[in-house]
N, C-alpha and C positions, 0 to 999 in steps of 0.2 A: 561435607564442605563443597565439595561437585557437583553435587546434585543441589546444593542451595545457588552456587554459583549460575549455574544451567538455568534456575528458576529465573531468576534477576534478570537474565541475559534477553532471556525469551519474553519477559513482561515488559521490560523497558522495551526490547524493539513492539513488540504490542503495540504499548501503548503512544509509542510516539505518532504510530496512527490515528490515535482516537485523540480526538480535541478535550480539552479538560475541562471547557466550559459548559458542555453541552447537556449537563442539567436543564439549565434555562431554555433550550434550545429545541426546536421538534426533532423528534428521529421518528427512523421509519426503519421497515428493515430495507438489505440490499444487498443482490445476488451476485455482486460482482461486473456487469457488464460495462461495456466503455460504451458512455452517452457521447462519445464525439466522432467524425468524419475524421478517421486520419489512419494512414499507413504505419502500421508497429512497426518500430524499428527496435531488431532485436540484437543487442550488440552482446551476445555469450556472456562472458565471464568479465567482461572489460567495459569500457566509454567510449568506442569510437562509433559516436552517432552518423548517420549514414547525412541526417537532415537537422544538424542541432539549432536550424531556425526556427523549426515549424512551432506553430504554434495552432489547435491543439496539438500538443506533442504528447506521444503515445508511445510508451519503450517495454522492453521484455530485456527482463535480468535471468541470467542464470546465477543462482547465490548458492550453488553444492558441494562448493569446495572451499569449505570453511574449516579445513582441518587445521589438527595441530603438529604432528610430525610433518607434514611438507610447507606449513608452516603458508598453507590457503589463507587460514585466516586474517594473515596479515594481511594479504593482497587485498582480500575482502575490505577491509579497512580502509586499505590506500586510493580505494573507489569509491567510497561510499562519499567523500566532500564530493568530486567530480559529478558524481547523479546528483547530488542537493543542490551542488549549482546548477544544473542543465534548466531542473525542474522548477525554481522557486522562479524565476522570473515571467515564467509562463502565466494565463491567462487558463488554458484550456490542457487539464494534466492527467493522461492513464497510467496507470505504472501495473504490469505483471510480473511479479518474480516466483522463485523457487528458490526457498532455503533451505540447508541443510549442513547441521555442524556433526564434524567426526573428530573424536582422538586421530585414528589410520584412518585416511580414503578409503570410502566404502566396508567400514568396520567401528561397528561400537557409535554407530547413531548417537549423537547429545539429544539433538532438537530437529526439527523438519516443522514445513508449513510452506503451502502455496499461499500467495497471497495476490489479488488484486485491490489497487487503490484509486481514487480519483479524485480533481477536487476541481472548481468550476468559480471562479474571482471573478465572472461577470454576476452569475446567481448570489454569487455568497454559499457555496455549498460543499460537500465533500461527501465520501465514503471509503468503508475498508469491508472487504471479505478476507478471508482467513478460511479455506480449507486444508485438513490433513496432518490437524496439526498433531505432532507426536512429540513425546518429552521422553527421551533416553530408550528409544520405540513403543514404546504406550501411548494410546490414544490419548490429549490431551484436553481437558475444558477448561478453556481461558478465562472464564469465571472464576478459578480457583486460584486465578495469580493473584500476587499483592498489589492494592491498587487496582483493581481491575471496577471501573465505574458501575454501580448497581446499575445505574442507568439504561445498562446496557444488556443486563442480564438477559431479558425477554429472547434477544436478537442472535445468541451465543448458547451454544450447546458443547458438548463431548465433539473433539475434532476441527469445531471452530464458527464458523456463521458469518454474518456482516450487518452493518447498519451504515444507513443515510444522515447527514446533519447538518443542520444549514449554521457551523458555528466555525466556516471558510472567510475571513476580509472577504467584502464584494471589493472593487476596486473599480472607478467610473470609469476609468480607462479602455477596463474590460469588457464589461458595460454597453460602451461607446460599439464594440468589434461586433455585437449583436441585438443591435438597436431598429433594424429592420428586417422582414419577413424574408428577404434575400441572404442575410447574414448568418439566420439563422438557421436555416436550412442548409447553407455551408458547414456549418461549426457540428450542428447536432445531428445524429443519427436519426435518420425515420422510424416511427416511432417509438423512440426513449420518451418517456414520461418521468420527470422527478415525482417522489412519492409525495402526495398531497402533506 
């Protein structure tokens, strides 16, 4: 029953990374790196962003204290609307985190995975990587969750992988923010390349 629970837990957070349309969609793969010009602001275990205007906005989550005896996990929870809102209203969005759920802090691993994500509302575009990923400390391949997109298989091995998708809303607004050769060289890192 915990160990099915654990599976659920781990594929829904998965997948709420992956877009469910992107079948129709090109992918590519993607190593994790952040395509955009911006200072991480790395707020530990909490939300107190140092810059929560910027935009691109680029953050570093610590998520390893998802236990259940000190009762982490809650906390974990009580932050998690606070990041969705910081991040949905952005244009240009990095997110690095580290997760890790225990019964005891630092005893008896559920689940673990680094993950970086991004997603780009002027392109239309997104991506997720997933390394290190462990289920109950065994290496983990995300292909073998429920629900896990064939689509996506190529991109996804034992431990984790990443993929590219253009199946992000563009939004003209955003658009609008790198609409010239100056804009754009603000916003995006020298040489990032999206994958063809």
């Amino acid at each position: 029953m915990h160990r099915r629970l654990i599976v659920t837990a781990v594929a829904t957070a998965l997948l709420l990374c992956l877009a469910s349309s992107a079948a129709a969609a090109p992918i590519a793969p993607y190593n994790g790196d952040n395509p955009f010009r911006c200072k991480t602001q790395d707020t530990g275990f909490g939300v107190d962003f140092p810059n929560p205007e910027a935009d691109p906005f680029c953050v570093k989550y610590n998520k390893t204290q998802q236990n259940v005896t000190d009762l982490g996990i809650v906390d974990f929870l009580l932050n998690e609307p606070a990041r969705v809102a910081a991040a949905v209203p952005k244009c240009f969005y990095h997110q690095t985190d580290h997760w890790t759920g225990w019964i005891v802090q630092g005893q008896q691993e559920l689940w673990n995975w680094e993950g970086r994500y991004f997603f780009d509302k002027a392109r239309g575009m997104g991506g997720v990587y997933i390394q290190d990923a462990r289920l109950a400390g065994q290496p983990l391949d995300p292909r073998t969750l429920p629900g896990f997109p064939p689509e996506y298989s190529a991109y996804f091995g034992p431990g984790g992988g990443g993929v590219y998708t253009d199946t992000v809303a563009a939004e003209p607004t955003c658009a609008a923010k790198v609409d010239t050769p100056q804009e754009v060289k603000k916003v995006y890192r020298d040489g990032w390349r999206y994958p063809d």
